[in-house]
C-alpha positions in Angstrom: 54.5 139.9 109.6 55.6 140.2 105.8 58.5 142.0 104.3 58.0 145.8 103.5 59.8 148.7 103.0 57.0 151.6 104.9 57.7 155.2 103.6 56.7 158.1 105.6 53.7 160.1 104.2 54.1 164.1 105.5 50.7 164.5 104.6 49.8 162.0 106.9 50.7 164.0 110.3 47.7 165.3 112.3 47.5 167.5 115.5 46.3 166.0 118.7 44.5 166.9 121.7 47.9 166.3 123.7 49.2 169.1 121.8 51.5 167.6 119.2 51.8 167.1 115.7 51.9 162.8 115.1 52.9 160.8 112.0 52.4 157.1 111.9 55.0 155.7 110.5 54.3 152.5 111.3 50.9 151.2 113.0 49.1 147.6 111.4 47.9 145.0 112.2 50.5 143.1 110.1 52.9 144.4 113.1 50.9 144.1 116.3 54.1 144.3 118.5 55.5 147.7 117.6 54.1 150.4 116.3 56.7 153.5 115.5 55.5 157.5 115.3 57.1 160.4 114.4 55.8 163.1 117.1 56.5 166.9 117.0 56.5 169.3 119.8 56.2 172.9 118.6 58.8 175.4 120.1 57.6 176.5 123.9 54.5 173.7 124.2 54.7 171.4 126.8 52.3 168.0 126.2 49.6 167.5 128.2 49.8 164.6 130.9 48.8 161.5 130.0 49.4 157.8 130.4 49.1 154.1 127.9 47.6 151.4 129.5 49.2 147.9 128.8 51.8 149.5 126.1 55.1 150.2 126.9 56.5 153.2 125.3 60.4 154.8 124.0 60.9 158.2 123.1 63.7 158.5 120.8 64.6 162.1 120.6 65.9 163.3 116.9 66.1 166.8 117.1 65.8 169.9 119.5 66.3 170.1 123.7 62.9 169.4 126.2 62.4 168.2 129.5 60.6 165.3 130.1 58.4 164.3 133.2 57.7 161.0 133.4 56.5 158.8 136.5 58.2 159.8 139.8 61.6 160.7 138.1 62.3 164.4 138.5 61.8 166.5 135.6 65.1 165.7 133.3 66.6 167.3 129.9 67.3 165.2 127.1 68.2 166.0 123.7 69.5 163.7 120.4 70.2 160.2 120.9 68.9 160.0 124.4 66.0 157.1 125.2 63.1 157.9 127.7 62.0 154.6 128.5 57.8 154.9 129.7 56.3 151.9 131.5 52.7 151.4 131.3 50.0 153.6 133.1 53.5 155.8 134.0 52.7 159.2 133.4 54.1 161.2 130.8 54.6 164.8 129.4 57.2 166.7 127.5 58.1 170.5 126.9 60.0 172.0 124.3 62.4 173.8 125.6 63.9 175.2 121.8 62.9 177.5 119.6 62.7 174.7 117.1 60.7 171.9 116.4 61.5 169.1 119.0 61.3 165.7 117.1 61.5 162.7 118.4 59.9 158.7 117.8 58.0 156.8 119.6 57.9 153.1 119.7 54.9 151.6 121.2 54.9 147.6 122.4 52.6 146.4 121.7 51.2 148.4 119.1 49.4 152.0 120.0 45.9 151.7 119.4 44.1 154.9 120.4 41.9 153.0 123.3 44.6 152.6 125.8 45.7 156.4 125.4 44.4 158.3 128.8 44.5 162.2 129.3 45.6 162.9 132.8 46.1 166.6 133.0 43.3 167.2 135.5 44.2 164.2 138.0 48.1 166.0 138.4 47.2 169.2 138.6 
């Protein structure tokens, strides 16, 4: 890894299947053991389930109130500052319980790549 100072890029945020808005912030191979998103939850949506293989994931949340549901946990509500901690294959989802944007980060080790991303909404329901 080299020195850098990354700056975030709005234009760069895209809207994915899971049902959230994601902005790289930092994703290279010059990294390959962390990878850093911003993710946004519109007010009322829940995220579809899903789990990463061989990545561990943190949610950081910035902004906003939402429940999370992750592995066998029962459903929680976290808000700013609080850390959801996501083993791999665990899986995952997240509502919005604002009327806000939810915001939050999510560091990835290793890296996300978008091969080890799997949708489970039909397995749970």
């Amino acid at each position: 890894m080299k020195a850098a100072i990354l700056r975030p890029n709005p234009a760069a945020e895209f809207f994915t299947p899971e049902l959230c808005f994601i902005n790289e912030l930092s994703n290279s191979a010059n990294d390959p053991d962390l990878s850093i998103a911003r993710a946004r939850v519109a007010a009322g949506i829940t995220t579809r389930w899903h789990r990463l293989r061989e990545t561990t994931e943190r949610y950081v949340i910035l902004e906003g109130r939402a429940r999370v549901e992750i592995g066998e946990l029962p459903p929680q509500e976290v808000g700013p500052g609080d850390v959801v901690l996501i083993p791999p294959l665990c899986g995952q989802r997240i509502t919005n319980l604002g009327d806000q944007d939810l915001i939050f980060l999510a560091l990835c080790t290793p890296c996300f790549r978008p091969e080890i991303y799997e949708d489970i909404e039909d397995r749970t329901q």
